[in-house]
C-alpha positions as CSV (number, residue, x, y, z in Angstrom):
1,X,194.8,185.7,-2.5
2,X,194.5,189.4,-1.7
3,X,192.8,190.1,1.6
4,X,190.5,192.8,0.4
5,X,189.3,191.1,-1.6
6,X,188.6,187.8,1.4
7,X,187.1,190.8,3.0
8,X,185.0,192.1,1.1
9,X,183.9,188.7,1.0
10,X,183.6,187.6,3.9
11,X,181.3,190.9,4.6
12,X,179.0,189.8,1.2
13,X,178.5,186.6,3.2
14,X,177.9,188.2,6.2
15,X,175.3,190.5,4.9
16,X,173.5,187.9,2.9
17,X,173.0,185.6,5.8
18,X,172.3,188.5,7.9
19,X,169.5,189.6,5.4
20,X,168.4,185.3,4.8
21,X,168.6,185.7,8.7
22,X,165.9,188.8,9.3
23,X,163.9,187.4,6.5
24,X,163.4,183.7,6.7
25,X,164.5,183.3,10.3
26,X,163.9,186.1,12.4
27,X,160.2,186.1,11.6
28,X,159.6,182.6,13.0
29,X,161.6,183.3,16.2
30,X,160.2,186.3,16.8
31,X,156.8,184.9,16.5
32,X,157.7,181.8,19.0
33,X,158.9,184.6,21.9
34,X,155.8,187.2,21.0
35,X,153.5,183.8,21.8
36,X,155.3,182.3,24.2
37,X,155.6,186.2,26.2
38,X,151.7,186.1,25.6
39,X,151.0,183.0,27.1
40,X,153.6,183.7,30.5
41,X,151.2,187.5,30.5
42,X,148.2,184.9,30.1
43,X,149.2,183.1,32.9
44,X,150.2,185.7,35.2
45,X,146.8,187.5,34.7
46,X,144.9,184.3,35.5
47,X,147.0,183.8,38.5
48,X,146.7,187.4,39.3
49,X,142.8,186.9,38.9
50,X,142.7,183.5,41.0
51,X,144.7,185.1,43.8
52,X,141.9,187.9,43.7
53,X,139.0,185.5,43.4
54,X,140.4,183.0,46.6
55,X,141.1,186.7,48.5
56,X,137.3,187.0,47.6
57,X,136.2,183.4,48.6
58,X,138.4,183.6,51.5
59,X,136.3,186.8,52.9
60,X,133.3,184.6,51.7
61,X,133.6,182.2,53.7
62,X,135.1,183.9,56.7
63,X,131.4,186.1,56.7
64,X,129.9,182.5,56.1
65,X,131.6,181.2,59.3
66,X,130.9,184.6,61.2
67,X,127.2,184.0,60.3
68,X,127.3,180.5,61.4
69,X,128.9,181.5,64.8
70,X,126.5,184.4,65.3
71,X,123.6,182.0,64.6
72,X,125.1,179.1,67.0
73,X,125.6,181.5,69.1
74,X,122.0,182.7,69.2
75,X,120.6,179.4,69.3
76,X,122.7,178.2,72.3
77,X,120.9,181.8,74.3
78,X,117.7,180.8,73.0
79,X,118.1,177.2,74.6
80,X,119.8,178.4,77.5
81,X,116.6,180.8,77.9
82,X,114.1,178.0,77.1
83,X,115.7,175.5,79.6
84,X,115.6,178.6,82.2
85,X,112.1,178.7,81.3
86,X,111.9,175.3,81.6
87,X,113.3,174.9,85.2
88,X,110.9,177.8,86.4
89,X,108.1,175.9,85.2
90,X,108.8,172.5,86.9
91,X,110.0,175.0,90.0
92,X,106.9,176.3,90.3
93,X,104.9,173.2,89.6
94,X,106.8,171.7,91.9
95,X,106.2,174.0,94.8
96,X,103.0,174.0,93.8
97,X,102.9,170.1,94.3
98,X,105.3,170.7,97.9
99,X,101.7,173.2,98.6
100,X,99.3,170.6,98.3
101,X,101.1,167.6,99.6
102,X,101.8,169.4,102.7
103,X,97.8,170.6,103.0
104,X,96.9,166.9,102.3
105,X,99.1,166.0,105.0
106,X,98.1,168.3,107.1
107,X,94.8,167.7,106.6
108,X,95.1,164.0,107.0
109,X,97.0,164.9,110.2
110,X,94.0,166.7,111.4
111,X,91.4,163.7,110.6
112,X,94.0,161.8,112.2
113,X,93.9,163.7,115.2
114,X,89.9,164.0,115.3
115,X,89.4,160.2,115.0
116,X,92.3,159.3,117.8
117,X,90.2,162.3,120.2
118,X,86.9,160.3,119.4
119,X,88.2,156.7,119.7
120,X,90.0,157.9,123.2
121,X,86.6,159.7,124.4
122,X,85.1,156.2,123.7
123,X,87.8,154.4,125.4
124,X,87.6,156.9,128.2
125,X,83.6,156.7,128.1
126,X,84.0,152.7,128.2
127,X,86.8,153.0,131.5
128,X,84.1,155.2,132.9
129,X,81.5,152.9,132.6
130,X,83.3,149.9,133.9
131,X,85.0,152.2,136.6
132,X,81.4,152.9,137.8
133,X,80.6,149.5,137.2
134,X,82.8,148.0,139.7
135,X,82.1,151.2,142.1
136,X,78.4,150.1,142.0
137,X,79.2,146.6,141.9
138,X,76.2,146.2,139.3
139,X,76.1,146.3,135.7
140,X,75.1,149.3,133.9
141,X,73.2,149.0,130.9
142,X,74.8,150.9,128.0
143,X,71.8,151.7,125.5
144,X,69.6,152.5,129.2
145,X,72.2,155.0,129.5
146,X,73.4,156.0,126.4
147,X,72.2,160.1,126.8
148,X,74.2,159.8,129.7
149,X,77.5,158.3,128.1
150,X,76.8,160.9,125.6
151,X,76.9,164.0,127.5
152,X,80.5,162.1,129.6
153,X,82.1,161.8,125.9
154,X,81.0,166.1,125.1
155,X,82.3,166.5,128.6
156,X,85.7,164.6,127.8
């Protein structure tokens, strides 16, 4: 055999299945990586997109829970200032209620003190009498002398 001629071939061969390569392989493979290349861009997009839509969810919610603090927040002042409110009121109703039980006691004191003056003016009227009963070792008639016992009682 003459090695030119197992050359030339041997490069025949390798053009042939070079060319039955480019044409009948190539094209399929190609195809495969262009699709398979698409689908990793695809994929990267839609991550890229779901890392931009949680970023925007993310400040979502965090305004959300800002607003629901704020409005916590404002409801908590406007109990504390109700319940302020709230202990004024029974403050004042209740010094208002210390007001008049202390005029009704005082008041009740007073009739108190008036009825104990009058009962001792008629227990002093009624010593009187029997005092000046046993002075004038008679009986003395009390409705015979009752302007009398009267004027003693103003006197006392």
């Amino acid at each position: 055999m003459n090695l030119n001629a197992t050359l030339i071939a041997q490069f025949v061969v390798f053009f042939i299945l070079a060319i039955f390569t480019m044409k009948v392989v190539w094209p399929p493979m190609m195809n495969a990586l262009d699709e398979r290349a698409k689908k990793i861009a695809d994929g990267l997009a839609a991550a890229d997109r779901g890392k931009a839509e949680m970023a925007a969810a993310e400040k979502k919610v965090a305004l959300e829970l800002a607003g629901a603090r704020e409005e916590g927040q404002k409801r908590i002042n406007e109990a504390e200032k109700r319940a302020q409110l709230s202990a004024e009121e029974i403050k004042l109703n209740a010094q208002a209620e210390a007001a008049r039980i202390i005029a009704q006691a005082k008041a009740d004191a007073e009739q108190q003190v008036t009825k104990a003056r009058e009962e001792l003016r008629a227990q002093v009227a009624a010593l009187a009498v029997k005092g000046a009963e046993q002075i004038l070792k008679r009986e003395v008639n009390e409705s015979a002398h009752a302007d009398l016992l009267k004027q003693l009682a103003v006197e006392l």
